[in-house]
C-alpha positions in Angstrom: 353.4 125.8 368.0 355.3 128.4 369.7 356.7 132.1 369.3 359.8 133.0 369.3 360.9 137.1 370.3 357.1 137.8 369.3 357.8 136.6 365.5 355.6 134.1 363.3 354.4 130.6 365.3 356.5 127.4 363.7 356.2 124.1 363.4 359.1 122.4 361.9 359.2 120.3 359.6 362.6 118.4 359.4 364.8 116.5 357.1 365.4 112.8 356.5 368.2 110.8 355.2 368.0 110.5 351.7 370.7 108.7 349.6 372.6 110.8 347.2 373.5 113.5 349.7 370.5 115.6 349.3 369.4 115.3 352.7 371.5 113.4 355.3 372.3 114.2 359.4 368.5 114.2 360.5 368.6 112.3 363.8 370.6 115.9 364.7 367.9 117.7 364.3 364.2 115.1 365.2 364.6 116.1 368.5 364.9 119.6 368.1 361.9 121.6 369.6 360.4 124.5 367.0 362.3 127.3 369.3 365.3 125.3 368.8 364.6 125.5 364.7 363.8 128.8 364.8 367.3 129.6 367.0 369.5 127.7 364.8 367.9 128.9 361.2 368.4 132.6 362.4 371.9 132.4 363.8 372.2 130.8 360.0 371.0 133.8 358.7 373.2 136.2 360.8 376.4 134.1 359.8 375.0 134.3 356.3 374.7 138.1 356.3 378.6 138.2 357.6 380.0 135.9 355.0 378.4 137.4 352.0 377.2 141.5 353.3 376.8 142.2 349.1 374.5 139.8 348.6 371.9 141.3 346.0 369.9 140.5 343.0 372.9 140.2 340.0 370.4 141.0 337.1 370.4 144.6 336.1 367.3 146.8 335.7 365.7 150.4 336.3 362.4 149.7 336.2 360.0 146.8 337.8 359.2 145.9 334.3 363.1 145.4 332.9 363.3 143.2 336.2 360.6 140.9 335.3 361.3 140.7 331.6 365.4 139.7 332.6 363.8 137.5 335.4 361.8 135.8 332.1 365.4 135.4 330.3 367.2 134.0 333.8 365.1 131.0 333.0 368.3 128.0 331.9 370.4 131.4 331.9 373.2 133.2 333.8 372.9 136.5 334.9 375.8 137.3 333.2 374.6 136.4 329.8 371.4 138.2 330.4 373.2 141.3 331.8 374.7 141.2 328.1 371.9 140.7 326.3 369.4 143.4 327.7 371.1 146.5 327.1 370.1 146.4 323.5 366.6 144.8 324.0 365.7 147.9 326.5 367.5 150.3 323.8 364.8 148.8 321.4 362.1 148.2 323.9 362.3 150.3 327.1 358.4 149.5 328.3 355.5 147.7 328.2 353.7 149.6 325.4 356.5 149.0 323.4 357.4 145.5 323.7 353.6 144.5 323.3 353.8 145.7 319.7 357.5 144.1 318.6 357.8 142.2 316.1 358.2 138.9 317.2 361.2 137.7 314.8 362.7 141.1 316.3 362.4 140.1 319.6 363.6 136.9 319.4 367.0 137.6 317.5 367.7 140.1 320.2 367.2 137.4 323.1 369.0 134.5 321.3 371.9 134.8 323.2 369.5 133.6 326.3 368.5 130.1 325.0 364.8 129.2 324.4 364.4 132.3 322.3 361.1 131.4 320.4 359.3 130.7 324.0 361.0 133.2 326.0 359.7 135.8 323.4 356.1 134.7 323.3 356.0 134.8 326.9 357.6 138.4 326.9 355.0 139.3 324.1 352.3 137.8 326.6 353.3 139.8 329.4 353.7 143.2 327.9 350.4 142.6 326.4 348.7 142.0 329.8 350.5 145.2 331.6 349.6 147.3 329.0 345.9 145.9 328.4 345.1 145.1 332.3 347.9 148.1 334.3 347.7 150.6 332.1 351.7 149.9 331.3 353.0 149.3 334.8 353.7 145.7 336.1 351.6 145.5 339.6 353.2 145.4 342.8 351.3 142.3 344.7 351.9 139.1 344.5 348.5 138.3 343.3 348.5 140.7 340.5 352.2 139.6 339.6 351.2 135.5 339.6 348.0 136.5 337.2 350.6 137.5 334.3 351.5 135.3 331.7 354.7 132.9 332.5 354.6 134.6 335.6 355.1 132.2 338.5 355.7 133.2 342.6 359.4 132.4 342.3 359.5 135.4 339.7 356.9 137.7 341.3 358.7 137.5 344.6 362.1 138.5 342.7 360.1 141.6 341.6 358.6 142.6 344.6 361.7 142.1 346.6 363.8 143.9 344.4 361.6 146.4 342.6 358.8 147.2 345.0 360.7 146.7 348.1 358.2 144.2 349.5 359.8 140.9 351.4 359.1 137.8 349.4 361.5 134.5 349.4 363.0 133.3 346.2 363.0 129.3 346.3 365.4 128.6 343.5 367.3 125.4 343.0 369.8 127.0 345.5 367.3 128.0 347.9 365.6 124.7 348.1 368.7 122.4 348.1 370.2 124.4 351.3 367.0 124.2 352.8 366.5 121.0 353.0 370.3 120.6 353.8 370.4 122.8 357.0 367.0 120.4 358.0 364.5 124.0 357.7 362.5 121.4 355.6 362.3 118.1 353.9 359.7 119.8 351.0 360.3 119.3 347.4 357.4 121.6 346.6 359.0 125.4 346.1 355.5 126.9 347.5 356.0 124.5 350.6 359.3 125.2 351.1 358.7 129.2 350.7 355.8 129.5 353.8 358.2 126.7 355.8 360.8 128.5 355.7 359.0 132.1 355.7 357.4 131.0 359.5 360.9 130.9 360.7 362.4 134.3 359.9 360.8 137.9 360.4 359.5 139.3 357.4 361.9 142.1 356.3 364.7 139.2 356.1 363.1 137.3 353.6 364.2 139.0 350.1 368.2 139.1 351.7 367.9 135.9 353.0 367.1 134.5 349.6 370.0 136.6 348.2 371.9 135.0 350.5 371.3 131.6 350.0 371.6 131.9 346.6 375.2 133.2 347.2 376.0 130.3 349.2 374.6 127.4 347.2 376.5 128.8 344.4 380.3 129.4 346.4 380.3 126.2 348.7 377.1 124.1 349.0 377.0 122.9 345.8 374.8 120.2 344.6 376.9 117.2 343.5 380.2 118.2 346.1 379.7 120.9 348.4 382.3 122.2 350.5 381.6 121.5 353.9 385.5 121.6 355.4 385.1 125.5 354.2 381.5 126.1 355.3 381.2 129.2 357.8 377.8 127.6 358.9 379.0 123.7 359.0 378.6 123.7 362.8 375.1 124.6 362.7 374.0 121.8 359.9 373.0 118.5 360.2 374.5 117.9 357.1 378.0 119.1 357.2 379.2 115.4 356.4 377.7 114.7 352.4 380.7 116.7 350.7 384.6 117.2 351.4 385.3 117.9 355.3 389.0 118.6 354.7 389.6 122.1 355.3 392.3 122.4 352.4 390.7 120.6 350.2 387.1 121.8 350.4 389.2 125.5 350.4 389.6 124.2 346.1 386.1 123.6 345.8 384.9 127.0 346.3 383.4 129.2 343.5 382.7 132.7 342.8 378.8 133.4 344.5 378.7 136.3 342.5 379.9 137.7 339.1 381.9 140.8 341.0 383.5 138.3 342.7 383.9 136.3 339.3 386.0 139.2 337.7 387.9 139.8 340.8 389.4 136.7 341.0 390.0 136.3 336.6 391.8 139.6 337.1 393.7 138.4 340.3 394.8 135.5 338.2 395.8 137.2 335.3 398.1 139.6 337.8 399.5 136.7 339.4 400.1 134.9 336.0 
């Protein structure tokens, strides 16, 4: 155990070789001491923050409890679609109260664009029924109270408190976890693993950006099945800047938007340019 500029004690745990280019470029990093870790995931961090400074939650809300009911629709859903589909559902159903007394073909006709309408809206019934019965209306602010909802899980509840509430909680996504394991913070499958791994290496007021941050990268360069290693800005500090394309031009065609801004920038750069 040790501490690093007075911040949490660490142990690392680090990544092994694993076929299919999930995890890959260990040796790197078994002989690196817990400072080391802590060192190398921070300076990820920092050239994180530089490469994407807007980094943010892409799901729009005003209130803690449109966040957690567009967090519910995220679920095998873009932000984008989402974006588009709550503007009317919040016209119809701005709160709690109100959603806990909708009528349920209603509901679900307004969140078909999302997928999985019929159990996204009993879940949505379910939760406006417990803030309304159990806080009075208003969705709690701890992670406790957030995890004790219906079809509320920590992954959601820490997109609500970081993003609502203001308090630091660490979103472990798909994203999150895959770059994880990648950069050799971890070799946990387990998303509540992962999570207080990876929390014991950064301070605590990092955690919500860093999550937006990750998020921003998994989707522009380390993707799953090819990620784009040749035009990674943190490639020298991962063990596994090998798995995808290393050439700088052609790795420069793999990126993708990380953001839907970014998204409409680029269509309407095309369409300029066409």
């Amino acid at each position: 155990m040790v501490s690093v500029d007075g911040e949490l004690e660490v142990k690392p745990t680090v990544a092994r070789p694993r076929r299919g280019g999930t995890r890959i470029g260990a040796a790197s990093v078994r002989t690196e001491s817990p400072a080391a870790l802590v060192r190398r995931a921070r300076k990820i961090n920092r050239v994180l923050a530089e490469t994407y400074p807007d980094a943010h939650c892409e799901l729009d809300f005003e209130s803690p409890f449109q966040l957690i009911v567009a967090v519910v629709l995220s679920a095998q859903c873009t932000d984008v679609r989402v974006n588009l589909t709550t503007p009317a559902l919040f016209a119809r159903y701005p709160t709690a109260d109100e959603m806990a007394v909708a009528d349920p073909v209603e509901l679900e006709e307004l969140i078909r664009p999302t997928g999985f309408y019929r159990n996204k809206a009993k879940s949505l019934l379910g939760l406006s029924v417990a803030v309304r019965d159990r806080f009075g209306g208003e969705v709690p602010g701890t992670l406790e109270e957030l995890v004790g909802l219906p079809g509320v899980g920590r992954k959601t509840a820490n997109v609500v408190l970081g993003n609502a509430f203001g308090v630091p909680g660490i979103t472990v996504d798909t994203h999150f976890g895959r770059l994880a394991r990648r950069f050799g913070w971890t070799e946990e499958e387990d998303p509540v693993k992962v999570e207080h791994i990876v929390g014991a290496l950064f301070p605590k007021q990092e955690w919500t950006l860093l999550s937006h941050r990750m998020i921003f990268h998994g989707r522009r360069v380390c993707h799953s099945r090819r990620p784009a290693c040749g035009a990674c800005p943190v490639a020298a500090l991962c063990p596994s800047r090998t798995i995808g394309e290393t050439d700088p031009l052609k790795a420069e065609t793999l990126l993708r938007p990380a953001s839907a801004r970014e998204a409409a920038q680029l269509a309407a750069a095309r369409k300029a340019a066409s």
